[in-house]
matplotlib code that plots the C-alpha trace (Angstrom):
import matplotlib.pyplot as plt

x = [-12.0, -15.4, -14.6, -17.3, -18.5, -19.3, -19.6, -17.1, -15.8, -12.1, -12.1, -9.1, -8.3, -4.3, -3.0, 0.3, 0.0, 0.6, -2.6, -1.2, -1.2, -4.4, -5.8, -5.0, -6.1, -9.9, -10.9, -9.7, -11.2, -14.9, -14.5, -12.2, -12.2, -16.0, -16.4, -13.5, -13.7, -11.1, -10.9, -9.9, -7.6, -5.5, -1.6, 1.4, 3.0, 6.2, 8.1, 6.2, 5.4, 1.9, -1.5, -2.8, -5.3, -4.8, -6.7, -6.1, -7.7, -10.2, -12.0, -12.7, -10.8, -7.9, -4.6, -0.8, 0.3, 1.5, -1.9, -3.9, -1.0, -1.3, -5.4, -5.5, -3.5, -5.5, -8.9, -7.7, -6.0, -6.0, -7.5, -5.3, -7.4, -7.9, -8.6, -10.9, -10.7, -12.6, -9.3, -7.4, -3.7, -3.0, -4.6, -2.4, 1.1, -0.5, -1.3, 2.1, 4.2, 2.2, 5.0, 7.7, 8.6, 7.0, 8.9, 8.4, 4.4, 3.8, 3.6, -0.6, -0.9, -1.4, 1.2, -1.2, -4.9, -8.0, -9.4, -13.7, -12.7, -10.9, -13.8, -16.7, -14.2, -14.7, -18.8, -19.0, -18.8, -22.1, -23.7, -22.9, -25.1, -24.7, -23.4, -26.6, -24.0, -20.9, -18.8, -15.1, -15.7, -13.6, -15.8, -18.6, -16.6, -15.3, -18.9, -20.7, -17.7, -19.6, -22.4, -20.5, -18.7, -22.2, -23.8, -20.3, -20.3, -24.1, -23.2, -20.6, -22.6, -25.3, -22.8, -21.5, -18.4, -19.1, -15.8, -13.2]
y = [-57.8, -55.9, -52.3, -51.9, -48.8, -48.4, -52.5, -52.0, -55.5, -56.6, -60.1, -62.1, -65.7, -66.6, -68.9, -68.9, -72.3, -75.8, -77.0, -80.7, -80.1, -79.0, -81.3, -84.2, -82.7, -83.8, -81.0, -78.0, -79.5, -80.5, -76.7, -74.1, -75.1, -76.0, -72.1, -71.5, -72.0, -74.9, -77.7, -81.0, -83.2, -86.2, -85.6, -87.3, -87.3, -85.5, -87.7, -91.1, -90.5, -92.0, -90.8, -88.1, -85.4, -82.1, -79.0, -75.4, -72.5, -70.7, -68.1, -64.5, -63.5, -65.5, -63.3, -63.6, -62.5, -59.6, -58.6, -59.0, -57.3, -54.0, -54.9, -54.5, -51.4, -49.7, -51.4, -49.6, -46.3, -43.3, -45.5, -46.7, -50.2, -52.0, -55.7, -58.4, -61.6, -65.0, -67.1, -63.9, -65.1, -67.3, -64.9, -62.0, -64.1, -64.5, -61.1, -60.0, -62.4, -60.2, -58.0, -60.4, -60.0, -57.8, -54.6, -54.8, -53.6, -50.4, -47.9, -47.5, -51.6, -52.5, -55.3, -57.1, -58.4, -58.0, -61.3, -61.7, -65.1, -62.7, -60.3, -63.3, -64.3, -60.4, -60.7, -63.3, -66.1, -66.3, -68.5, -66.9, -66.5, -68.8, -68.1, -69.3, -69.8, -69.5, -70.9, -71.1, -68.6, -65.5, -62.9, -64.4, -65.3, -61.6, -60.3, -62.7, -61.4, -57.8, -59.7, -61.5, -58.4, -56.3, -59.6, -58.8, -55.3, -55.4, -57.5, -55.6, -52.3, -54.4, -55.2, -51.6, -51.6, -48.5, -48.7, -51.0]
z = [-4.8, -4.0, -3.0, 0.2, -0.6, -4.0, -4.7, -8.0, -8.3, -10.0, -10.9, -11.9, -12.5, -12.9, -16.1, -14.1, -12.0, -12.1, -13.8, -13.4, -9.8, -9.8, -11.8, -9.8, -6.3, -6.1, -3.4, -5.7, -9.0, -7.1, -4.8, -7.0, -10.7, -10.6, -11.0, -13.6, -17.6, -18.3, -20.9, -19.5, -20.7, -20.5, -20.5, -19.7, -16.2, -16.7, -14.4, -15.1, -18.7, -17.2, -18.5, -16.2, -15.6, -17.5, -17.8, -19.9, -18.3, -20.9, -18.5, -19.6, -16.6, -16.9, -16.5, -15.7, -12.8, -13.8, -15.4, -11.8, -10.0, -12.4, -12.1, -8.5, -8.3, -11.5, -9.1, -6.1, -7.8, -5.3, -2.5, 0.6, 0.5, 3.8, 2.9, 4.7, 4.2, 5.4, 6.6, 5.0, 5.8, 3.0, 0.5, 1.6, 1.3, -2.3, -2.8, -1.9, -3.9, -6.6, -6.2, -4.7, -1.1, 1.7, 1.4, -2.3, -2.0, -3.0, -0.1, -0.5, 0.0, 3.3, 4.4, 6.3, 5.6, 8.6, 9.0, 9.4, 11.7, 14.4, 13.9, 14.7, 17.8, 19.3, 18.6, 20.6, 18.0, 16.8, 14.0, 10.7, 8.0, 5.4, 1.8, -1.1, -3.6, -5.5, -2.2, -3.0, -6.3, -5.1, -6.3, -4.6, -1.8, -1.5, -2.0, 1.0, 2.8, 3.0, 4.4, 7.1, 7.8, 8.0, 10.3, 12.6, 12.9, 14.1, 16.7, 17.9, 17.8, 20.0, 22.6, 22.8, 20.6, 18.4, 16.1, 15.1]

ax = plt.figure().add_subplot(projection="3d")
ax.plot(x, y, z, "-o")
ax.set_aspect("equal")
plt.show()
């Protein structure tokens, strides 16, 4: 999470998910756990009892989920957030099972998140700029998301839309 106007940043990697799973999906160990401490390891298929691909997550800001659920709401204490995302639906149904169902976020979360890909479709759908770096890392991710959102905004405000 990047809070937009003061650029504060919360930063949380879970320990709470199937690591064998992971492990054995090529796309999210070459694009996701490229930018996450783990050790690799072999292991034993729990069905198979075949060798497989294993990993333990080691980074600094590895957390259960109950950590980044109480490290979002200490992150955004006395605000009423309003989140953006890049492809934000599947990071919301995330962020809410935080907490367990829907009506289970507390009051100040918002129960939905404002996706940057509907914004780009109202300007038009113009080029975006491209991230340098860190693509996939969600801190960086969340960060290049103020400049897509900045990029979108202009473009708006050149075509007469003053406010969202």
């Amino acid at each position: 999470f990047v809070n937009y106007d003061t650029r504060e940043t919360f930063y949380a990697v879970s320990n709470e998910f199937d690591t064998l799973k992971v492990a054995n999906d090529p796309w999210l160990m070459k694009n996701v756990m490229s930018s996450i401490e783990h050790e690799e390891f072999l292991d034993a298929d729990p069905i198979t009892g075949m060798p497989c691909k294993n990993f333990k997550v080691t980074d600094p800001a590895a957390m259960s989920r109950i950590e980044i659920r109480d490290g979002i709401l200490e992150f955004t204490k006395g605000l009423w957030p309003d989140f953006w995302a890049w492809y934000g639906a599947y990071d919301h149904l995330a962020l809410v099972q935080l907490w367990g169902r829907m009506v289970d976020l507390p009051s100040r979360m918002p129960m939905f998140t404002s996706d940057l890909r509907q914004l780009r479709k109202m300007a038009g759908s113009p080029v975006m700029p491209q991230q340098p770096e860190g693509l996939h890392n969600a801190l960086a991710d969340a960060q290049f998301n103020i400049v897509r959102y900045e990029f979108l905004l202009e473009r708006l405000r050149q075509e007469g839309l003053k406010e969202l």
